[in-house]
N, C-alpha and C positions, 0 to 999 in steps of 0.2 A: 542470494535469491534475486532473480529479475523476473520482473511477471511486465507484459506490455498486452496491450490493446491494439489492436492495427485498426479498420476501420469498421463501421456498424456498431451494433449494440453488442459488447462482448459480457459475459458474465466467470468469473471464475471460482464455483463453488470448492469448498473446502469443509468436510464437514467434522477432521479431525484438531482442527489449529491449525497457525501458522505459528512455529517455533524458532525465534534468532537467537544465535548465538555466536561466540568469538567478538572480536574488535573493529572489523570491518564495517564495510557498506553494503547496506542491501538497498535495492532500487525497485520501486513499482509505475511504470509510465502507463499513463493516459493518452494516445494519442489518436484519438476517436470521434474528433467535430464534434456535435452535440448529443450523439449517443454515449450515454454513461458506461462504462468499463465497470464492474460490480465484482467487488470481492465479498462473500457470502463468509467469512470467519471473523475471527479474531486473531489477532497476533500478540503473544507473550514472548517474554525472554528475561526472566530475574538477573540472569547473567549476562545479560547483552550490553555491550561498553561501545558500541559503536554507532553508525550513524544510519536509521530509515529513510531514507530520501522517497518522497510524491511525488513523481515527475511528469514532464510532458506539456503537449497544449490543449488536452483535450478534458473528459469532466470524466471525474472517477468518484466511485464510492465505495467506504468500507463499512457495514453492516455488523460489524463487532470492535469488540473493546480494541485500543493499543495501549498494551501495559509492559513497557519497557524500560523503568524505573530507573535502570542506569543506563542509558540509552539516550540518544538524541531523535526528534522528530521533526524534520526538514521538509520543508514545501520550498520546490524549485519552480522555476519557469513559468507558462502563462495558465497550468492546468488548472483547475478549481475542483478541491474536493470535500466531499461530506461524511464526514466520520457520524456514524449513527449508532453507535455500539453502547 
């Protein structure tokens, strides 16, 4: 999965989940000055062994839970984000 922001206020509604799975990486960038990029879900994965990366330099928010239990949750680079879930 990669989901990015290009510029302005972007939102990306979801209103069934966001579901990870497999060993890999999935990546979500921010890269939107001081307009928030807005993910409206949640993200699970019981099975997920891999790694979620926050990316970018811009401000992102996600608006539901991340519960990724066997999973890693990585914040890269200069973005800043707010998990509200």
């Amino acid at each position: 999965m990669a989901a990015t922001a290009g510029t302005g206020a972007t939102t990306l509604s979801v209103t069934e989940g966001i579901t990870l799975q497999g060993n890999s990486l999935d990546q979500v960038y921010a890269n939107n000055g001081t307009n928030a990029f807005t993910i409206n879900s949640a993200f699970s994965g019981p099975s997920f062994t891999g790694t979620l990366f926050l990316r970018g330099s811009g401000v992102g928010v996600i608006t539901g839970d991340i519960n990724i239990p066997n999973g890693i949750l990585n914040k890269t680079e200069g973005s800043t984000w707010t998990i509200s879930g």
